[in-house]
N, C-alpha and C positions, 0 to 999 in steps of 0.2 A: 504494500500500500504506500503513497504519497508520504514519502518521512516529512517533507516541511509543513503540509496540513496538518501530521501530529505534532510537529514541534510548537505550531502559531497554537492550536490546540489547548497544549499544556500549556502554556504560559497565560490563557485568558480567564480573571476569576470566576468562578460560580463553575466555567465551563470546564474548566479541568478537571471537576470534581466527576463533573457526568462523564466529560470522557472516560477518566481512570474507572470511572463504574463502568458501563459499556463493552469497555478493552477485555475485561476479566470477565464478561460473560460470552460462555463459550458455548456454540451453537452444533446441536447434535449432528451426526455425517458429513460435517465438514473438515474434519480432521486436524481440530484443536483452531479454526477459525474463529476468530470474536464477534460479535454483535456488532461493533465499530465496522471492522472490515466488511461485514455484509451492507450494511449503510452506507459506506462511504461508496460502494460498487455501484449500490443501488440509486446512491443519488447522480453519480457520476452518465451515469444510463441515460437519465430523466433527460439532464442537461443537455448532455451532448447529444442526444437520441433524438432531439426534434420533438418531442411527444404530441404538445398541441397543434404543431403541425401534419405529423402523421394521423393524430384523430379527426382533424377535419377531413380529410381524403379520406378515413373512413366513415366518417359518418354521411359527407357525402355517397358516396355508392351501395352503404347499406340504404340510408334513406331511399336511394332509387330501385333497390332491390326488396323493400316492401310489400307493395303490391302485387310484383311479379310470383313473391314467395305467396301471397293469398290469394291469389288466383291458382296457383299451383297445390295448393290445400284446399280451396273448393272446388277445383275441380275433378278430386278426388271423392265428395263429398258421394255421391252416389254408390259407389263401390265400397262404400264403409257402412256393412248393414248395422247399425248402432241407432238406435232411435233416438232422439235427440242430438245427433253428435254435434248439427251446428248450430242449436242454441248453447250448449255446452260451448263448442268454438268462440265463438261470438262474446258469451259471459267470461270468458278468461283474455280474451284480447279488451273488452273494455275494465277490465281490473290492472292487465298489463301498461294502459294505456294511460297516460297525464289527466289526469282530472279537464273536460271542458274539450276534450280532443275527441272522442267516439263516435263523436255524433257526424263529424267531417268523414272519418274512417266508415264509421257505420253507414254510410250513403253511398260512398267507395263500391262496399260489399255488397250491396244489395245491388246495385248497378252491374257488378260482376256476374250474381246468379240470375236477373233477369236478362243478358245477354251471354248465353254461353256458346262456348265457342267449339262444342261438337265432340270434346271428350278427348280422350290420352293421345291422340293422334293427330291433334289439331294444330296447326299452325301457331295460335294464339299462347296454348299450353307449350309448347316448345320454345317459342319465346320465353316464355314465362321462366323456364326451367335453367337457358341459356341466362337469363338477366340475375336472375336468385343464385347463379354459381358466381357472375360477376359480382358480387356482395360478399361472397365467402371468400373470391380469391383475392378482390380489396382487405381485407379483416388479413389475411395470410403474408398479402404485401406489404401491410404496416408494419407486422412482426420481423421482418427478415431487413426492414429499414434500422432497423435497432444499432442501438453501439454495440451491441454484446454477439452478433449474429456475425458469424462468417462464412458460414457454407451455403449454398443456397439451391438451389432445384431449379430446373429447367420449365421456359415458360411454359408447356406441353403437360410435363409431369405434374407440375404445378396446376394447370385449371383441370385436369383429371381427378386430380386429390380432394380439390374447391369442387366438383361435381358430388362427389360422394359424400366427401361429410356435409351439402348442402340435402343431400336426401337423408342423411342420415339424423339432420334436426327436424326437416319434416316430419319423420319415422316418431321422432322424440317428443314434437309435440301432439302429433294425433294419438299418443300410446297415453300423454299425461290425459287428453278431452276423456281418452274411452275410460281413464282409471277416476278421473273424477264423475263420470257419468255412475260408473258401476260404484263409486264410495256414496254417493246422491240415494243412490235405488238400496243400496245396503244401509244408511240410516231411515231412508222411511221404513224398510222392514223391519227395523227396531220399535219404531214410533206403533206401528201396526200392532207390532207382538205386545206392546206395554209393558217393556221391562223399564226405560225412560223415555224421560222426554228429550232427546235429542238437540232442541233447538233452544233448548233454556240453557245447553252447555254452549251453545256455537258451535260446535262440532263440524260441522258443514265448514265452514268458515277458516278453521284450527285448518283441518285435512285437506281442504283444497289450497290452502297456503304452502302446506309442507309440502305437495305436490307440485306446485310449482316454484319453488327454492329446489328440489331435487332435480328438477327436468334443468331450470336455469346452472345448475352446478354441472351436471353431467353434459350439458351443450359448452361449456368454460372449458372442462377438461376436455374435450374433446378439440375445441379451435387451439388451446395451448398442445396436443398432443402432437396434432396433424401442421401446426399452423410453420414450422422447421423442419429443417432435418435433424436438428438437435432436439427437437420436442420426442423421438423417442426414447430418450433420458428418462423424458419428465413421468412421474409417477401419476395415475387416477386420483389422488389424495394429494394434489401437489400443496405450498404452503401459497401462490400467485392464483390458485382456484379460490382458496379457502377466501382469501383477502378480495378475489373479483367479488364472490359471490355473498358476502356479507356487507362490502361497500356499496353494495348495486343496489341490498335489499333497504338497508338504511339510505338511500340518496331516490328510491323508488316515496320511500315514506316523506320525506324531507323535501323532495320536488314536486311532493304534490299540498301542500302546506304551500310550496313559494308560491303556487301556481294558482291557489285561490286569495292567499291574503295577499299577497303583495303584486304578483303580475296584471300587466294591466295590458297584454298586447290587444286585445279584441277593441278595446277602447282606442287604443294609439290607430291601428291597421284595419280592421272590421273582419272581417271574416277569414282574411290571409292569414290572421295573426295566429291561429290555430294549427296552422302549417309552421310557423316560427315556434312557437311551445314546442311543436313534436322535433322540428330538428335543432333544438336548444338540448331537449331529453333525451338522442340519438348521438350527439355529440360528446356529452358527459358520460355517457355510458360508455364512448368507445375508451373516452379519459381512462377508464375504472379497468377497462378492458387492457388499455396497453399499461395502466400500474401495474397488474397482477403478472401481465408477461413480463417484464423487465424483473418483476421478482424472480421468477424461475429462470429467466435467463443470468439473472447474477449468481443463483445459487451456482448453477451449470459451469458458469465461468469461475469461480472460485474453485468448484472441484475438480473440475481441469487443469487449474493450476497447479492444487496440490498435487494432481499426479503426473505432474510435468517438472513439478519441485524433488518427486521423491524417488527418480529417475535419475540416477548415476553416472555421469559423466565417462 
């Protein structure tokens, strides 16, 4: 690590103290590495890595591969015998969704199913299918812009990889619709039977939350897995998941508080300004998105080192 940043370091009061704490805690599989060291990597990334600039290029192309992706889920909708599946659909993108936004979305959608475009062979769905990998292999390209990234993939192998794991979030979220649907119909058979009352617990409310913290965790691990060619390092329980997918959940709560007391775009803009909320909320999310990767990419690069340190001349 940078000896003159510890030097300036030590010598600054109050802050020496934390350093000297910091230095001496020492971080599990990293092989006798400190807390300090993992931060000072970590912030080094932030910096030099461009961050808020590589998350506007991703939130741009995600924001444009929206659509594409819910077009490509409803038009699956018929081949999924599930009843309810897209009021189910539907009640979990407006929970997903910024407070004051669904209803712009929700007009989207409906414009979608009364115009369909002729099913898994259509022109419109293959667009759709093409435009929703350009979204995943934007999210991939930001990762690989990293300070910490040196190896990279070819552009071929890369929008192959961006096609799969973009079906494979689809996969992720129609499986969380059908498990909240089937958790729905297994609380009313409680309520039915009279062992309790269900809904004086929230229960509904608890279970479809936890189900969507597990689908948004395992879609994290998944774009950190696939999203390098050093991500197959990275473990299913990485510590850059755990931090995406708890910052996302606190900044979901927290952005929708800004979003009624304080935002005032409807008023400034009129009706645009709902498209500004959603990609203000698309943007911050990629934030959270490339924080959590530059974590697992420091870890990565730390333990690299050490075993390039522990390699004998």
């Amino acid at each position: 690590m940078s000896k003159k940043i510890e030097n300036s370091l030590s010598k600054i009061p109050v802050i020496n103290v934390v350093y000297n704490f910091i230095k001496k805690i020492r971080i599990p599989g990293l092989e006798g590495m400190s807390l300090y060291d993992v931060l000072e990597m970590y912030g080094l990334g932030i910096v030099k890595g461009a961050l808020t600039t590589r998350a506007g290029g991703i939130a741009f192309s995600f924001f444009m591969a929206i659509f594409p992706f819910l077009l490509f889920i409803l038009t699956l909708i018929p081949y999924i015998p599930i009843e309810g599946f897209q009021e189910g659909l539907f009640s979990l993108i407006k929970e997903v969704l910024p407070p004051k936004t669904f209803d712009a979305v929700d007009n989207v959608l409906h414009d979608i199913l009364n115009n369909q475009y002729g099913g898994l062979l259509s022109f419109g769905f293959l667009v759709s299918v093409f435009l929703m990998t350009n979204g995943v292999n934007a999210i991939f390209g930001g990762f690989e812009h990293s300070y910490h990234v040196q190896e990279y993939r070819s552009i071929i192998k890369a929008y192959i990889i961006s096609l799969g794991v973009s079906l494979l979030m689809s996969f992720f979220l129609i499986t969380t619709v059908v498990m909240v649907i089937l958790y729905q119909f297994a609380l009313a058979k409680i309520n039915e039977k009279g062992w309790f009352n269900t809904k004086d617990l929230d229960l509904f409310y608890i279970g479809r939350g936890i189900l969507f913290l597990i689908m948004i965790f395992t879609t994290i691990s998944l774009l950190f897995r696939y999203g390098t060619k050093q991500g197959k390092e990275v473990k299913f329980f990485s510590a850059g998941a755990i931090l995406t997918t708890v910052v996302s959940a606190f900044s979901f709560y927290l952005f929708g508080i800004y979003v009624i007391k304080f935002a005032k775009y409807n008023q400034l803009y009129g009706s645009i300004g709902t498209l500004l909320i959603l990609m203000l909320f698309v943007w911050l999310n990629a934030i959270i998105l490339l924080l959590g990767f530059e974590l697992n990419a420091t870890i990565y690069q730390l333990k690299r080192q050490n075993k390039a340190s522990d390699i004998p001349n």
